[in-house]
C-alpha positions as CSV (number, residue, x, y, z in Angstrom):
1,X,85.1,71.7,54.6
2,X,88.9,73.0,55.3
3,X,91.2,70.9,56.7
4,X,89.9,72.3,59.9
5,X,86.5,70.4,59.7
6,X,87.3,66.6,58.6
7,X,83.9,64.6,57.9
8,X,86.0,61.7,56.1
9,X,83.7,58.8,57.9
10,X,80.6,60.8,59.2
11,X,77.4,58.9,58.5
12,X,74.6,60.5,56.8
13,X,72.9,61.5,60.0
14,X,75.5,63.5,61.4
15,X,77.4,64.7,58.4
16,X,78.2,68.4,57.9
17,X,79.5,69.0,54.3
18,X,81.1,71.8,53.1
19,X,78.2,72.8,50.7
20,X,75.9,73.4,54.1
21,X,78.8,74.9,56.2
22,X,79.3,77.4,53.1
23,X,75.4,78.0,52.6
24,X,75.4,80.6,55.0
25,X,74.3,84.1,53.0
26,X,76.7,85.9,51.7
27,X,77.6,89.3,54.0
28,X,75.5,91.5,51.6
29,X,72.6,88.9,51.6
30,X,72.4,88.3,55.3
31,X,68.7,89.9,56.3
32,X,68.9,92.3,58.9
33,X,68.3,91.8,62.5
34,X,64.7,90.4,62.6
35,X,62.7,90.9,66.6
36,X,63.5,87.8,68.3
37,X,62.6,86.7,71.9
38,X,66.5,86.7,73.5
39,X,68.7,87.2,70.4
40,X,71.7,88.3,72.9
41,X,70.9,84.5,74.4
42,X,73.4,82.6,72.3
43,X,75.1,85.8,70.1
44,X,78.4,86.1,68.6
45,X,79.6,89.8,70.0
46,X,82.8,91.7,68.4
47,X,84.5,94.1,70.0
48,X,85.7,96.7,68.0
49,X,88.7,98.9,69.7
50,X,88.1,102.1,67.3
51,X,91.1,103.5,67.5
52,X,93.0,100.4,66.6
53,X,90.1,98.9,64.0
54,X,90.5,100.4,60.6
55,X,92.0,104.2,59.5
56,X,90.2,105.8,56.9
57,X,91.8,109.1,56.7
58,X,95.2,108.0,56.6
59,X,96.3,109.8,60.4
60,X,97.2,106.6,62.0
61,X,93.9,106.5,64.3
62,X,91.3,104.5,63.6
63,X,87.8,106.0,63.0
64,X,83.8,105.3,62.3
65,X,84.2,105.8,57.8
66,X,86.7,103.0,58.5
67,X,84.4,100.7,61.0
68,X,82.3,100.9,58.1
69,X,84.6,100.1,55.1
70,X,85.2,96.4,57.3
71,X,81.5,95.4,58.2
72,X,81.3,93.2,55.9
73,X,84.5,91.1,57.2
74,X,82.1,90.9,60.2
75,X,79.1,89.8,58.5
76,X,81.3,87.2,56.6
77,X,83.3,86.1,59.9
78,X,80.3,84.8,61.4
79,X,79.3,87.0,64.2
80,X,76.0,88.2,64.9
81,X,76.4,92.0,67.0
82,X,79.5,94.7,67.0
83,X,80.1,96.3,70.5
84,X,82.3,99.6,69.7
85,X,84.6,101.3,72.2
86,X,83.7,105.5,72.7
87,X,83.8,107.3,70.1
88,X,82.6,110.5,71.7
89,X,84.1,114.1,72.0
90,X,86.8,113.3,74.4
91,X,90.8,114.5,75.2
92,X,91.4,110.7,75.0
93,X,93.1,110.8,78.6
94,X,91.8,107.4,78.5
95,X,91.4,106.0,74.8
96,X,87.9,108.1,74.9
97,X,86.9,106.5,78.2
98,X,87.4,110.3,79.5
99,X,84.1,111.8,77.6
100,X,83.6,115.3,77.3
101,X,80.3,115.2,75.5
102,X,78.0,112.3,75.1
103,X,75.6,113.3,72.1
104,X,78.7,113.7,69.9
105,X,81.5,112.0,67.9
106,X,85.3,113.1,68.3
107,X,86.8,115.0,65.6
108,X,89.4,112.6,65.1
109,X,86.4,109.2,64.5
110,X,84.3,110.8,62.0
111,X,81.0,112.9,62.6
112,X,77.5,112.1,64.1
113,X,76.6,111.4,60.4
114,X,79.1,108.5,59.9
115,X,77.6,107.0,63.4
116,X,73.9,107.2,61.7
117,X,75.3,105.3,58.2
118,X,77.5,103.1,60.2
119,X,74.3,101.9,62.2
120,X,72.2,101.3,59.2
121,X,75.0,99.9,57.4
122,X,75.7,97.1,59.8
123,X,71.7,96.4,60.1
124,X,71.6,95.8,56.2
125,X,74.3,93.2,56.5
126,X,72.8,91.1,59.5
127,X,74.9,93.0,62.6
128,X,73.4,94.4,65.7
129,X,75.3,97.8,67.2
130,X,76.5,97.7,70.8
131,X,77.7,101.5,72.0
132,X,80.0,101.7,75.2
133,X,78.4,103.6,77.9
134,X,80.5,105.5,80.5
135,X,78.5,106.6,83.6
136,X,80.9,106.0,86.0
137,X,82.9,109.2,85.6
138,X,83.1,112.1,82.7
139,X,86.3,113.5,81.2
140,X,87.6,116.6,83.1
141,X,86.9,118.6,80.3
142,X,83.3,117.9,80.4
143,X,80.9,121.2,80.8
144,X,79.7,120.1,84.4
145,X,83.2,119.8,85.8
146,X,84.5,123.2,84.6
147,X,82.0,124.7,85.5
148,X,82.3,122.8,89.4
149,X,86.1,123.9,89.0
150,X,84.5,127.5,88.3
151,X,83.1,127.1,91.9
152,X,79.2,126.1,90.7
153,X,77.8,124.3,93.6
154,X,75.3,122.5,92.1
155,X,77.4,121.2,89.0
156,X,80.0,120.3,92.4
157,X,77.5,118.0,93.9
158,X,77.3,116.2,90.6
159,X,80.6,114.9,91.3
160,X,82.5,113.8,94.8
161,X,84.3,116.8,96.0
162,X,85.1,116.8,99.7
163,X,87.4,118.5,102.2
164,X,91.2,116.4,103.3
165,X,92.1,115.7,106.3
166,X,95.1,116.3,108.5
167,X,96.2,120.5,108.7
168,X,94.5,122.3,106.1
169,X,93.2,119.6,104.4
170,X,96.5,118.3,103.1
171,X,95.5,114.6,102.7
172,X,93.1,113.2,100.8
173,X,90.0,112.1,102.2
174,X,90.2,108.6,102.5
175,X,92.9,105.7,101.5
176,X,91.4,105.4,98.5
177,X,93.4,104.0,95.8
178,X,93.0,104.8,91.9
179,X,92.7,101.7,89.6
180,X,95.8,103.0,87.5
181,X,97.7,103.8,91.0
182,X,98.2,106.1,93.3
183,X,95.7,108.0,95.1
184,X,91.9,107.9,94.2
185,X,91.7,111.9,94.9
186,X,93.2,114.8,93.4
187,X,93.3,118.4,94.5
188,X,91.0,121.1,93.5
189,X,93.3,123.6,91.6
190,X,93.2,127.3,93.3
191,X,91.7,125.8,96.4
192,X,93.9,124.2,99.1
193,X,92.4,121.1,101.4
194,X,89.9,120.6,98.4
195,X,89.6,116.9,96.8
196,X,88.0,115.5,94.1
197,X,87.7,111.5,93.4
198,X,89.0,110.1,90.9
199,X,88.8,106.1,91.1
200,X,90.5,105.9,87.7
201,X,92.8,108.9,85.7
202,X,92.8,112.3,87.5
203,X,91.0,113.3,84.2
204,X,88.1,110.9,85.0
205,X,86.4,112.5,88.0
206,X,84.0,110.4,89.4
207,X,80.1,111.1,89.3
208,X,77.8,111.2,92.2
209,X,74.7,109.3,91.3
210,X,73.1,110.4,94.4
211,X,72.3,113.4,92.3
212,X,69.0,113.4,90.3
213,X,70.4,115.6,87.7
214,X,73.3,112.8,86.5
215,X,70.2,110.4,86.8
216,X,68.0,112.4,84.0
217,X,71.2,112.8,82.4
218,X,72.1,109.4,81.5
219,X,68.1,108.4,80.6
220,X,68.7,111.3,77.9
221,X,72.0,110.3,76.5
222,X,70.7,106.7,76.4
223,X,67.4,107.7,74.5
224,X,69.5,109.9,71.9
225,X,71.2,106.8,70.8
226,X,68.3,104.1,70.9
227,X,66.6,106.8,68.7
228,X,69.4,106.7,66.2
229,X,68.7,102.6,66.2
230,X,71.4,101.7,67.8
231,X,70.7,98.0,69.6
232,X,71.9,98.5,73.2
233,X,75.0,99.6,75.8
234,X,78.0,97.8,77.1
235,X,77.6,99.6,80.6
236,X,81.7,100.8,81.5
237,X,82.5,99.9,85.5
238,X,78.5,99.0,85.8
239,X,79.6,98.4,89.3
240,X,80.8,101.3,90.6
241,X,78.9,103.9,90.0
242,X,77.2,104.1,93.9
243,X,79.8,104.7,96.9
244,X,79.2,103.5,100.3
245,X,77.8,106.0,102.6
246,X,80.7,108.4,104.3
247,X,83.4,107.5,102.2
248,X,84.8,105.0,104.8
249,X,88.6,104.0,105.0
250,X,90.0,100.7,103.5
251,X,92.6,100.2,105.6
252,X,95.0,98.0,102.7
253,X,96.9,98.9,99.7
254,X,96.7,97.8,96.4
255,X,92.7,97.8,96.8
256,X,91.7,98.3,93.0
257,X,92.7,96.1,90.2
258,X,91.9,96.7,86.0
259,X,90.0,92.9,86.3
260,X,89.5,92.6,90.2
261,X,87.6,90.2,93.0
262,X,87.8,92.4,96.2
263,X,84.9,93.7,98.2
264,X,85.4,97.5,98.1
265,X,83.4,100.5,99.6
266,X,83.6,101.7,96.0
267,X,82.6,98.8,94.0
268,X,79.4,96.8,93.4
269,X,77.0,98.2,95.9
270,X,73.7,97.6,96.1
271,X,72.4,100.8,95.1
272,X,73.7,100.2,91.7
273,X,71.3,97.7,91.0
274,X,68.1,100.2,91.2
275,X,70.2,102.4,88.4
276,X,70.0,99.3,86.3
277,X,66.4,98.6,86.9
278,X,65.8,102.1,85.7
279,X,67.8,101.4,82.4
280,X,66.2,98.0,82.3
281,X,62.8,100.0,81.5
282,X,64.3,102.5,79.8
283,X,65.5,99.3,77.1
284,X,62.4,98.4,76.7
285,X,60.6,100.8,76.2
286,X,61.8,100.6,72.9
287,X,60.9,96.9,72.1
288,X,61.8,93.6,73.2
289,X,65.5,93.3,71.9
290,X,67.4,96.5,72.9
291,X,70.3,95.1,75.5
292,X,72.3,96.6,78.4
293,X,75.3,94.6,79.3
294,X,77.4,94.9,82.6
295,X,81.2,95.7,82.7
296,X,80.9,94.0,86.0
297,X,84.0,93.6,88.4
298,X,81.9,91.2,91.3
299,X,84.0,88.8,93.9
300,X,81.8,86.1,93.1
301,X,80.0,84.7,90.0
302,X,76.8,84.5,92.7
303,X,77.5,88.6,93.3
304,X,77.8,88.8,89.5
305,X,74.7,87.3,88.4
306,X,72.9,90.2,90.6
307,X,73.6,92.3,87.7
308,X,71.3,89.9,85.1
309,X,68.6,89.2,87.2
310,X,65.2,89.5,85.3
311,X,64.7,93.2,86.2
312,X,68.2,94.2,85.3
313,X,70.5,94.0,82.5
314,X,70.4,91.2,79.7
315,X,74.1,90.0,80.1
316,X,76.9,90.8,82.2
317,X,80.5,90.1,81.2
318,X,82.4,86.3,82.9
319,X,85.5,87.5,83.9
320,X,86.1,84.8,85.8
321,X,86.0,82.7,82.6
322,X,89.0,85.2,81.4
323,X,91.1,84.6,84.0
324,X,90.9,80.9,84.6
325,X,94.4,78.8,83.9
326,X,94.9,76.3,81.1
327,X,94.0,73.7,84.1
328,X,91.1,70.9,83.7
329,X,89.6,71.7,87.3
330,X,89.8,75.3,87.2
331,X,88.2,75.8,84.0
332,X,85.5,73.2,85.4
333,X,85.2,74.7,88.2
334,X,84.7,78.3,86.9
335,X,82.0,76.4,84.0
336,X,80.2,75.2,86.8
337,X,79.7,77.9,89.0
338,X,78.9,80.8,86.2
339,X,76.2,78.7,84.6
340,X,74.5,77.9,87.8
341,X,74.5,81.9,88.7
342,X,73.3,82.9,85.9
343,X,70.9,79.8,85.1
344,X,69.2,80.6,88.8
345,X,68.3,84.2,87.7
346,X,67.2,82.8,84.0
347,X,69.7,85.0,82.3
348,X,72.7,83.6,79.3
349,X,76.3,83.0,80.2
350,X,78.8,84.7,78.8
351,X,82.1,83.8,77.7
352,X,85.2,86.0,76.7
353,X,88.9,85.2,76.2
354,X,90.1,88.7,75.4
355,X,89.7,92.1,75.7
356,X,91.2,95.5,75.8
357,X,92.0,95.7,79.4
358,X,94.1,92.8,79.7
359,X,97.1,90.9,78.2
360,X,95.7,88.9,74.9
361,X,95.0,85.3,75.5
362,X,97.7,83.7,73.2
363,X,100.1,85.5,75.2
364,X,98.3,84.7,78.6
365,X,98.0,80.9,77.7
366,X,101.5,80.6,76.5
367,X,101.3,79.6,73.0
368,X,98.9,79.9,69.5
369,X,98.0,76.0,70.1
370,X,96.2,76.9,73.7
371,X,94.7,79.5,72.5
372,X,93.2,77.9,69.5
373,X,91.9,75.2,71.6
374,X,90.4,77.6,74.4
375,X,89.1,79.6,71.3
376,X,86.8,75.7,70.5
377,X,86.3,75.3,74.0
378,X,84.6,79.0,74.3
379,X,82.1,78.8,71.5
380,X,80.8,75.5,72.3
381,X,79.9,76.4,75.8
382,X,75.9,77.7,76.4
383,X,75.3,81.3,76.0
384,X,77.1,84.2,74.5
385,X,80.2,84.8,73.6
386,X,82.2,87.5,73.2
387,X,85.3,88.2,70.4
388,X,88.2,90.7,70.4
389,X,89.5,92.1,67.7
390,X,92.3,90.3,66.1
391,X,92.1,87.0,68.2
392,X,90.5,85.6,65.6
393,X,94.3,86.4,63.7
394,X,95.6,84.6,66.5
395,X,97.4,88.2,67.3
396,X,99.7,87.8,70.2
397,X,100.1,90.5,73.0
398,X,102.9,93.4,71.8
399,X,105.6,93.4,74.7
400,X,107.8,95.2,73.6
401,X,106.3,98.9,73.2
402,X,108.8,101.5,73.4
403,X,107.8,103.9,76.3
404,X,107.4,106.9,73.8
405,X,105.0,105.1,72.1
406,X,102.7,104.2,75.4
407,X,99.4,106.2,75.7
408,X,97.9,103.9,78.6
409,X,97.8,106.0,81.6
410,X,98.1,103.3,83.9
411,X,101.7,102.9,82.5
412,X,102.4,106.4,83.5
413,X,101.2,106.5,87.1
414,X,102.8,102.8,87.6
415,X,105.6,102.2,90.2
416,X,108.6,101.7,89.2
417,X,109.4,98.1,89.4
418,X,106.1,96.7,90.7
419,X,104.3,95.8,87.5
420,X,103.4,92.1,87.2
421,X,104.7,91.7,83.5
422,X,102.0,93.8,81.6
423,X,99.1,93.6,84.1
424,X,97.6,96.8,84.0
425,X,99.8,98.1,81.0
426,X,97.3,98.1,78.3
427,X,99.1,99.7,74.7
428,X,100.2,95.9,74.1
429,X,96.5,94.7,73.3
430,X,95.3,97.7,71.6
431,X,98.3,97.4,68.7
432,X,96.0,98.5,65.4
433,X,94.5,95.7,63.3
434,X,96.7,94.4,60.4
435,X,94.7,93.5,57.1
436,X,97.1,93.2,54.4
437,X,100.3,91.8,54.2
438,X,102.2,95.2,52.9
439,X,101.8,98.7,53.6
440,X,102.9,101.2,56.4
441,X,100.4,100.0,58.5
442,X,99.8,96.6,57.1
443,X,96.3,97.9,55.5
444,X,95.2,99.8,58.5
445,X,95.7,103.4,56.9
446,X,97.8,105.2,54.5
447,X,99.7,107.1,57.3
448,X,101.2,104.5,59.6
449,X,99.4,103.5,63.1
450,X,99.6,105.2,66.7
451,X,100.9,101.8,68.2
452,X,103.9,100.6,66.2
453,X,102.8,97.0,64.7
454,X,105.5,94.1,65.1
455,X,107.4,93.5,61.8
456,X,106.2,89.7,61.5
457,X,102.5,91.3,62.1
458,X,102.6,91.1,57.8
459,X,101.7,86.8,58.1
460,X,99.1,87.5,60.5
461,X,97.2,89.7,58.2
462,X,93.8,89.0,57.3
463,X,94.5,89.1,53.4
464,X,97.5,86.5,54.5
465,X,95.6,83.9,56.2
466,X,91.9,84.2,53.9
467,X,91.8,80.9,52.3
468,X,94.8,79.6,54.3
469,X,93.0,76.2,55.9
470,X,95.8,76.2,58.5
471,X,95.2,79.6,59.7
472,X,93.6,80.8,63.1
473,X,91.0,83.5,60.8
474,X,89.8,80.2,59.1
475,X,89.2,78.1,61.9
476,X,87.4,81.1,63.8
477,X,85.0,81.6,60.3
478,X,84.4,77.4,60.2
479,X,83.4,77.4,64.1
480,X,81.6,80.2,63.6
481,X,79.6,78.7,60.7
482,X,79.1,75.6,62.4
483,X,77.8,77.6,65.4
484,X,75.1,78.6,63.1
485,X,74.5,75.4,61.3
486,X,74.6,72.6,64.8
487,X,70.6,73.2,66.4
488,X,73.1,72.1,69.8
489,X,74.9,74.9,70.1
490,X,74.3,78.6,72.0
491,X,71.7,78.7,74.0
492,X,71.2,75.0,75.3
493,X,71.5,72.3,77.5
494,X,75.5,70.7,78.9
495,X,76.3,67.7,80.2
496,X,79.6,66.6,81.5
497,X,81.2,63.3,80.1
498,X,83.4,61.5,81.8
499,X,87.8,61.5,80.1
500,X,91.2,61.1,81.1
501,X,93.5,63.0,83.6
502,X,93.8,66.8,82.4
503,X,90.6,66.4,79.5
504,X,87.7,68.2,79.8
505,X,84.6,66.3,77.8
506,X,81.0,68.0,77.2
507,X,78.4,67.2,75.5
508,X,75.7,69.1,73.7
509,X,72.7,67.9,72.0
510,X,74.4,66.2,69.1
511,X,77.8,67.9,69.8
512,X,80.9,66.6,72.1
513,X,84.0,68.8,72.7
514,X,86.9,68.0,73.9
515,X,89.4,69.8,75.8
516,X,93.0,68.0,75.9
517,X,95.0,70.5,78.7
518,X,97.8,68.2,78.7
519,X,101.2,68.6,77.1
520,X,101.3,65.2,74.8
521,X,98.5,63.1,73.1
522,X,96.2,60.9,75.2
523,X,94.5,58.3,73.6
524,X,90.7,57.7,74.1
525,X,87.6,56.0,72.2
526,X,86.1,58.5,69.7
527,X,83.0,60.1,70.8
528,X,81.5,60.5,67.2
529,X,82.5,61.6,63.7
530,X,85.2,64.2,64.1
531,X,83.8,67.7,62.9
532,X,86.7,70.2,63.7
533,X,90.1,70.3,65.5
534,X,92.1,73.3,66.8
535,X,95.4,71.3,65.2
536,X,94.5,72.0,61.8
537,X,97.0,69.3,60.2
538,X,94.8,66.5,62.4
539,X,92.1,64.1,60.6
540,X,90.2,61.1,61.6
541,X,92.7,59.5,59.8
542,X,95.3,60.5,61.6
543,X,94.4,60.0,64.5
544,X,93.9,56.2,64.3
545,X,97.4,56.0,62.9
546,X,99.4,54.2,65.5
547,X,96.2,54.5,68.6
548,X,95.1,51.4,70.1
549,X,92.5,49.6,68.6
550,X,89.2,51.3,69.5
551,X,90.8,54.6,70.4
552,X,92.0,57.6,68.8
553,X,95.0,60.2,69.7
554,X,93.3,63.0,70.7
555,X,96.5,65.8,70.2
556,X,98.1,67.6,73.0
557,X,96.6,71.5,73.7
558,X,94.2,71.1,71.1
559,X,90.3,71.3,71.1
560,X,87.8,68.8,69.0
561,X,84.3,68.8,68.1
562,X,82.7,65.6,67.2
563,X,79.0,65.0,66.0
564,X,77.4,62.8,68.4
């Protein structure tokens, strides 16, 4: 193995050489996705911010041809399904979260060809294809809206529009606040004490799903797509598409947050579970393993596993995992109570660290050593997990964006002064992929990149650390393979174990991990024959130099996996 995965006294039983770590296919050989019963159970998911991915036409914005060119990174890395960000026709008010036309792709990613060969490209090597589906809200720019702006009343009651309140209908409706701030409503243009709501951009109305029409709609886009082959939907704001009746008043600022836990008239009611059920069937229809997967904002992990009960989606994103402190008992505590939610409905956990909504987890956890270790922690947890781009680089979050460079219209309609660091300020995570240590763009096009890139981005290059047994990309590709290789791991049984003060110890069938929070070594008996560690410079060996007879150093914000 690397120096990541030490085997030095591992007994024949428990072994795990590097021939059988390295016996996984090659990307090229890897058959593709067979029918399984429950593949999304225990998957590896990457998310793949297009924009920021890979340039193939050399304008500085990434693009499908260029998704394509780095499958087979993918396939090598380890990971089993690629969820993309839109890639439909869209002004990009909202990095294409603003869609203007469902059935096609934006000028600027490619054609509806390159979606067809990028889908049959990734099936060849092994990958699954996860599309983001917005049904939340359309762009502003979408044919129904300028056609409600023409004064259409039927294509008006597809959205919210509503008369203000006060003289002349000066005010908006409600107290509704948008998620990017400021006022959830905008006026009509030509037609004072007119609103429409917007519960994110102004350029994002929102949809009314009362409406039948937006119902038959959304079963159409979804069918174009799962005709193409495509494997199933990561569902945008899955709880917020239903309203409470009449609109009602909040009463509180700061109601909405990007990642939030507050009971809202505009978030997860209950009428968006029957949508789901309706897509549920829709899914299979086509077979057993097409998936629909929540971008669920719930108060509760018990709220949240309403989204994944049998009749409903197949996963539903743990942000409550994502925001949990480098703390023993809170990351216990958050363990605990998402496995039992989703274990009492019969549906997989999921697990994610990063995304594109929110501040990278090196950055968020304070330093590359955490987030290695939290990295361990996360795939050796039951379920699913799920990988944003560039953590496995160990990329850090980019705070220091010139303004002129920001696209994230949350950082436009911010308040002055009132920004929590970069909560809610999104460029810094969506900084394009470097995969070469030279270059304008570090090997993500020929032309540069629409985010600048730091200048000591060149060492954090894929091409840099391949090979490199001390890098992050290698320890991601080892765990990944062992993922694979250990029968214990995914989709399986956990046990607590007891350890010191500010250690968290589980067990899987053959498998221990250990978590070590603290800020210096603690010293414990060894649990098995040491199999991988987040300190890449640690071995067995090390470890039992200078440690109490019996014991071993386990090394401070570091993560270990031991055969049991």
């Amino acid at each position: 193995m690397t120096q990541h995965a030490t085997t030095p006294h591992a007994t024949t039983e428990h072994a795990v050489s590097q021939q059988s770590v390295d016996s996984d296919p090659a990307p090229a050989a890897r058959a593709a996705p067979q029918p399984s019963l429950g593949w999304w159970r225990d998957a590896v998911i990457y998310q793949i911010y297009v924009r920021s991915f890979a340039d193939s036409d050399g304008d500085g914005v990434g693009d499908l041809p260029g998704v394509r060119q780095r499958l087979p990174y993918l396939a090598e890395l380890g990971v089993d399904a690629v969820w993309l960000t839109p890639f439909y026709a869209s002004p990009q008010a909202d990095g294409g979260y603003d869609v203007a036309d469902y059935r096609t792709v934006d000028p600027r990613f490619g054609e509806l060809s390159d979606a067809r060969a990028l889908v049959t490209e990734a099936h060849a090597l092994g990958l699954r294809v996860i599309l983001d589906l917005v049904p939340n809200h359309t762009s502003d720019q979408h044919p129904w809206f300028l056609r409600a702006l023409a004064g259409d009343p039927e294509a008006q009651a597809r959205y919210h529009f509503c008369d203000g309140r006060g003289e002349h209908g000066r005010l908006p409706p409600n107290d509704w606040e948008s998620v990017f701030g400021g006022p959830a409503w905008s006026q009509v243009p030509g037609s004072p004490g007119r609103w429409y709501l917007h519960l994110f951009a102004p350029q994002q109305p929102d949809l009314n799903w009362q409406h039948p029409q937006v119902h038959e709609e959304f079963d159409s886009v979804l069918r174009f797509w799962l005709d193409m082959g495509v494997d199933g939907f990561r569902i945008d704001v899955a709880h917020g598409m239903v309203k409470a009746d009449g609109l009602p008043d909040i009463g509180s600022a700061k109601q909405a947050r990007m990642i939030g836990a507050q009971q809202l008239p505009f978030f997860d009611q209950d009428g968006v579970h029957e949508i789901h059920r309706s897509w549920r069937r829709l899914l299979e229809s086509y077979g057993p393993d097409r998936i629909g997967v929540a971008e669920a904002w719930a108060p509760t992990a018990e709220r949240l596993a309403l989204y994944v009960r049998p009749d409903e989606l197949h996963q539903a994103f743990n942000f409550h995992f994502m925001k949990a402190g480098w703390d023993v008992d809170e990351l216990r505590k958050v363990i605990e109570e998402s496995m039992a939610a989703t274990t009492s409905v019969g549906a997989p956990t999921t697990w994610v660290l990063s995304n594109h909504d929110v501040v990278r987890h090196r950055t968020r956890l304070g330093s590359l050593a955490r987030a290695r270790a939290a990295a361990l922690l996360m795939l050796a947890l039951p379920g699913s997990v799920y990988l944003y781009q560039g953590e496995e680089l160990g990329l850090p979050e980019v705070t220091e964006l010139p303004d002129e460079a920001r696209q994230d219209p949350a950082f436009f309609r911010a308040v002055p002064g009132t920004a929590e660091g970069q909560e809610g300020l999104r460029d810094g995570c969506r900084v394009p992929m470097p995969w070469e240590p030279d270059g304008p763009s570090y090997g993500f096009g020929t032309g540069g990149s629409w985010l600048p890139q730091p200048p000591d981005w060149h060492e954090l290059s894929v091409q840099a650390q391949t090979g490199d047994p001390l890098s992050t990309l290698e320890l991601y590709r080892t765990a990944l393979r062992l993922r694979r290789l250990l029968p214990g791991l995914g989709d399986s049984a956990m046990e607590w174990l007891q350890a010191p003060d500010g250690v968290l110890a589980l067990s899987r069938p053959g498998l221990v991990c250990l978590l070590n929070t603290r800020p210096e070594a603690v010293y414990m008996a060894p649990p098995g024959e040491l199999l991988l560690s987040s300190v890449p410079e640690e071995s067995r060996d090390s470890m039992e130099a200078g440690a109490p007879a019996g014991e071993l150093r386990i090394p401070a914000n570091s993560c270990t996996w031991w055969a049991a």
